[in-house]
C-alpha positions as CSV (number, residue, x, y, z in Angstrom):
1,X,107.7,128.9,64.0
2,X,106.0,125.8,65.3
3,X,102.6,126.6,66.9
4,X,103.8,123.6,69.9
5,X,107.3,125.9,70.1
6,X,105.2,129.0,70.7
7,X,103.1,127.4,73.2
8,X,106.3,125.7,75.2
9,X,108.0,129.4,75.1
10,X,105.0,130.9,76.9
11,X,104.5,128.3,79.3
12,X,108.7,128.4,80.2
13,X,108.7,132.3,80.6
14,X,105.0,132.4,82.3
15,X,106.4,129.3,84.5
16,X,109.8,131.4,85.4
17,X,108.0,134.4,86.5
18,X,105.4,132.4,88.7
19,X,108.3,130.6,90.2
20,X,110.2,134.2,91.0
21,X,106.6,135.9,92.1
22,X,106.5,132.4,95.0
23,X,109.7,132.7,95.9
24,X,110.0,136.4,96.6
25,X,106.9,136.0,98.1
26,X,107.1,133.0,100.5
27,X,110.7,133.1,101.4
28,X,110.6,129.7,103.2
29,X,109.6,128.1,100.2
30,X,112.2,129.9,98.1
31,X,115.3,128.3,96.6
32,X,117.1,131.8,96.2
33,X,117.0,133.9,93.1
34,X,118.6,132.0,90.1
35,X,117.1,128.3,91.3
36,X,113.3,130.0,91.6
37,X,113.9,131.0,87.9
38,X,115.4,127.5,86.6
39,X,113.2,125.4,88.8
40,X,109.9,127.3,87.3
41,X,110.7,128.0,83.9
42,X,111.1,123.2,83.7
43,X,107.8,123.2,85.9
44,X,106.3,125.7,83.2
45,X,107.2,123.8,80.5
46,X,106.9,120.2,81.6
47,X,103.7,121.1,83.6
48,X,102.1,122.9,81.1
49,X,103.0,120.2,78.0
50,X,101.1,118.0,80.6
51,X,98.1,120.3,81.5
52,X,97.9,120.6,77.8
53,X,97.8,116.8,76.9
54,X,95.1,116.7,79.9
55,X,93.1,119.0,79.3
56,X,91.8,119.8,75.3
57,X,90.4,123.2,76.1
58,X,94.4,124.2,76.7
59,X,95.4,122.3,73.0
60,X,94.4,125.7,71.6
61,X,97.6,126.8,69.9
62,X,99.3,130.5,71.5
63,X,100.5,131.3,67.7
64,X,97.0,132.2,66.9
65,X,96.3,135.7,67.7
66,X,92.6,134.4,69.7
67,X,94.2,136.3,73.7
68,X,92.0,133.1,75.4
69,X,94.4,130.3,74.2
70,X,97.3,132.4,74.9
71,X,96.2,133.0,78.3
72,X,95.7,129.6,78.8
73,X,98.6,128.7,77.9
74,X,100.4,131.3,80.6
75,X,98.3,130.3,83.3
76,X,98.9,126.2,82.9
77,X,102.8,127.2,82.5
78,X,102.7,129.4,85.7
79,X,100.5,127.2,88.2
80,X,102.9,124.3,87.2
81,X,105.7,126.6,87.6
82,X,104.7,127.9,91.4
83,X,104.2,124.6,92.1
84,X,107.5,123.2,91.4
85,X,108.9,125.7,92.5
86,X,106.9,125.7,96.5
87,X,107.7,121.9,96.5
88,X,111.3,122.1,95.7
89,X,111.7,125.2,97.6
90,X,110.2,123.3,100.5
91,X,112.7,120.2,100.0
92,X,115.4,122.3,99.6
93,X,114.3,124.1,103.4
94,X,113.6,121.2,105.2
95,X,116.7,119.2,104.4
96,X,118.9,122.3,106.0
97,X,117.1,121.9,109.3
């Protein structure tokens, strides 16, 4: 498997579970159950693809077996995750009100 395909499956599953940790912890920036998932796994992955054109620390491939550029990896894909996820979840509140 592609070392770039390994990288974007971490950041997409680390980006979905920061998405559900915000949402089920801020519930007014939550945009219920199933969007927190979608809406953080594409900030994961398109946040993390960015994070790691930005920054060349986080180029470090996850497909080799060194934890540091795995964990990198996780954490770009999940802060970009939470993030999407708080500013949609935040849209998606307001525009109700």
């Amino acid at each position: 498997m592609s070392p770039t395909i390994i990288n974007l499956i971490v950041q997409v599953i680390a980006g979905a579970l920061a998405g559900t940790a915000l949402g089920n912890t801020l519930k007014n920036l939550s945009a219920g159950p199933l969007g927190n998932i979608i809406i953080g796994a594409v900030g994961g992955g398109i946040g993390g693809q960015i994070l790691q054109a930005l920054i060349p620390a986080l180029q470090a491939t996850a497909a080799t077996p060194d934890i540091g550029s795995i964990v990198g990896q996780a954490v770009g894909g999940g802060a970009a995750g939470a993030i999407l996820t708080a500013i949609v979840g935040a849209i998606k509140n307001n525009m109700g009100k």
